[in-house]
C-alpha positions as CSV (number, residue, x, y, z in Angstrom):
1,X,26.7,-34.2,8.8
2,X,25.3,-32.1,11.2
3,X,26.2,-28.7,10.0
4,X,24.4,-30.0,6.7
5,X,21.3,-30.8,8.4
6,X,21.4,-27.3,10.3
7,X,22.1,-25.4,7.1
8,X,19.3,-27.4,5.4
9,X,17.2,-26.1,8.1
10,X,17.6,-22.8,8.2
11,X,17.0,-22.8,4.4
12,X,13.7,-24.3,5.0
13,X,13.2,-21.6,7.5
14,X,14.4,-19.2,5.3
15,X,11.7,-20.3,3.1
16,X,9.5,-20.4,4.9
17,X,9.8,-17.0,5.9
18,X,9.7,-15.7,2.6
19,X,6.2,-17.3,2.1
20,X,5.0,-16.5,5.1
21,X,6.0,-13.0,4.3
22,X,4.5,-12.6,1.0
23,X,1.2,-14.1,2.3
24,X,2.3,-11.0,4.7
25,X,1.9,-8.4,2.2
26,X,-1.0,-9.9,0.1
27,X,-3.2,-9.6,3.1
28,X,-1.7,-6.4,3.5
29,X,-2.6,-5.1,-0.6
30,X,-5.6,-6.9,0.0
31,X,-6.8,-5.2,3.3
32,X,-5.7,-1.8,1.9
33,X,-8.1,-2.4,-1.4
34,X,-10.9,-3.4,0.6
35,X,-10.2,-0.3,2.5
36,X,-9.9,1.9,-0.8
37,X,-13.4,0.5,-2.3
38,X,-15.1,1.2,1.4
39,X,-13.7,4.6,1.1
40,X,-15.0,5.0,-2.5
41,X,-18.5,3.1,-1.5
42,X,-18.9,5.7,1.1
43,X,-18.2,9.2,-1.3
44,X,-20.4,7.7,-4.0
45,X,-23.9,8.7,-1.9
46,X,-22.5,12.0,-1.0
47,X,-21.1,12.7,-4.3
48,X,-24.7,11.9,-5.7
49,X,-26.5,13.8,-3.5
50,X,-24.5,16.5,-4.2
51,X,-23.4,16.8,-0.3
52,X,-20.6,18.4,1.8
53,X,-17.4,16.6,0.0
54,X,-15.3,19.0,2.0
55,X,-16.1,16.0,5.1
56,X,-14.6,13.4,2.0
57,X,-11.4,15.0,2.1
58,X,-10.0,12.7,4.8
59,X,-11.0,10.0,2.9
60,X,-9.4,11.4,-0.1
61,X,-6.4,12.0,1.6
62,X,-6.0,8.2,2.8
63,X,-6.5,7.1,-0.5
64,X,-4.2,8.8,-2.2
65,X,-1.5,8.1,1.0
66,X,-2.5,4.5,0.0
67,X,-1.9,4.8,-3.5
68,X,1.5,6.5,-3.1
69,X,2.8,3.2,-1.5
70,X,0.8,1.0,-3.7
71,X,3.4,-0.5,-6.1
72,X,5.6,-1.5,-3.3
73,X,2.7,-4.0,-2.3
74,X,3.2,-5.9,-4.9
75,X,7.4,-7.0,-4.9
76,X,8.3,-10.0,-7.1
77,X,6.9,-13.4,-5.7
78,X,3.8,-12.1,-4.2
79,X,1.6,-13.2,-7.4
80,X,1.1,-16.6,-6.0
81,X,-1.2,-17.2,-3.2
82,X,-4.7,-15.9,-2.2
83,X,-4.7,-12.7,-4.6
84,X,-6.5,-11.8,-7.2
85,X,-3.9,-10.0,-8.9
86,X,-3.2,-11.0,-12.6
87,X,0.1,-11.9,-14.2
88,X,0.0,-8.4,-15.7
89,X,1.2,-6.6,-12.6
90,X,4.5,-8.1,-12.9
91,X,4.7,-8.8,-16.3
92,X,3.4,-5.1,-17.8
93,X,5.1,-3.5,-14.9
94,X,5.5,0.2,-16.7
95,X,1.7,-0.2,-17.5
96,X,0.7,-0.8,-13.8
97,X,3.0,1.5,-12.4
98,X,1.5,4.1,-14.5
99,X,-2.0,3.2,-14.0
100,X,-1.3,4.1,-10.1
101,X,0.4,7.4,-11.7
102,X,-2.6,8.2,-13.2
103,X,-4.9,7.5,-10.7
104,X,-2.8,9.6,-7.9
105,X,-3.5,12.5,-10.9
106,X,-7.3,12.0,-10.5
107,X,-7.6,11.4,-6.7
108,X,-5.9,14.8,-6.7
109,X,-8.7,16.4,-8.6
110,X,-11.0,14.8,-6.7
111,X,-8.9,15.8,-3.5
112,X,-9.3,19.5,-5.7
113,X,-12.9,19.6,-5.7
114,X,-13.7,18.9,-1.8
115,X,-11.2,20.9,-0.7
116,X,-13.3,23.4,-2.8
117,X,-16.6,22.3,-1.7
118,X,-17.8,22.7,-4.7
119,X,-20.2,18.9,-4.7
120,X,-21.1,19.4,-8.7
121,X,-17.1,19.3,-10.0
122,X,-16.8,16.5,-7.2
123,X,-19.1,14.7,-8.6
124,X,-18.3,14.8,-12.2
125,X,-15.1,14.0,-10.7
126,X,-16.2,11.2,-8.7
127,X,-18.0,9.9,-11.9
128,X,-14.7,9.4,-14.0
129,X,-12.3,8.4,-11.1
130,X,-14.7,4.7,-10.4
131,X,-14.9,3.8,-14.3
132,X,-12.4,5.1,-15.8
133,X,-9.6,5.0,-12.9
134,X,-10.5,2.2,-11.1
135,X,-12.3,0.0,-13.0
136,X,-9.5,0.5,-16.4
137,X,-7.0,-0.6,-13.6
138,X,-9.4,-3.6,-12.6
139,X,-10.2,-4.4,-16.0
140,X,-6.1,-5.0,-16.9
141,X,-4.7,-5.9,-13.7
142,X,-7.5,-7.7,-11.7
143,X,-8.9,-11.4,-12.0
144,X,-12.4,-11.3,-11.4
């Protein structure tokens, strides 16, 4: 009777564990996109203002560092909880997974043109990377 109790136990902890650590990795993805849309709130004045965008390129580079790892943050189970995250993510997996592709392509450009210092190609860069990157990611994989 005993050995049941401790193996009921360490299932619950076991459990446990497993929703503690997928709360673990949605603050985690959630931290990192919060981080993502400071990085892109921060280049949007320079990119308008046609400024250095050679000083964005650590920005750039965090971002796409970010983006590398970003369909790891989301493993199987970590759709319930505080996240914003639709159904989608899991369910249209190739889709999101190549949504990050092509937005690793684009932060590249954009990585391109301030390594270039050339502020007009950044921003007409910049201008496609928020709306058509971002937000057509948002738009399929994001609750609002």
């Amino acid at each position: 009777m005993a050995w049941r109790m401790m193996v009921s136990a360490l299932a619950l902890l076991a459990l446990g564990g497993t929703a503690l650590a997928q709360g673990d990795v949605i603050a985690e993805r959630r931290a990192g996109l919060k981080r993502m849309g400071a990085h892109m709130d921060t280049i949007k004045p320079v990119a308008e203002a046609r400024g250095d965008v050679k000083a964005l390129e650590p920005r750039i580079d965090d971002m796409i560092a970010w983006f590398r790892t970003m369909p790891t943050r989301f493993p199987p189970g970590s759709d319930r909880g505080d996240t914003k995250s639709l159904p989608a993510v899991w369910s249209e997996r190739a889709g999101f997974d190549a949504a990050n592709t092509r937005l690793l392509g684009q932060l590249d450009v954009l990585k391109t043109a301030a390594a270039s210092g050339d502020a007009a190609a950044f921003a007409t860069a910049f201008q496609a990377t928020g709306p058509q990157f971002c937000g057509g990611c948002h738009r399929t994989y994001r609750a609002r």
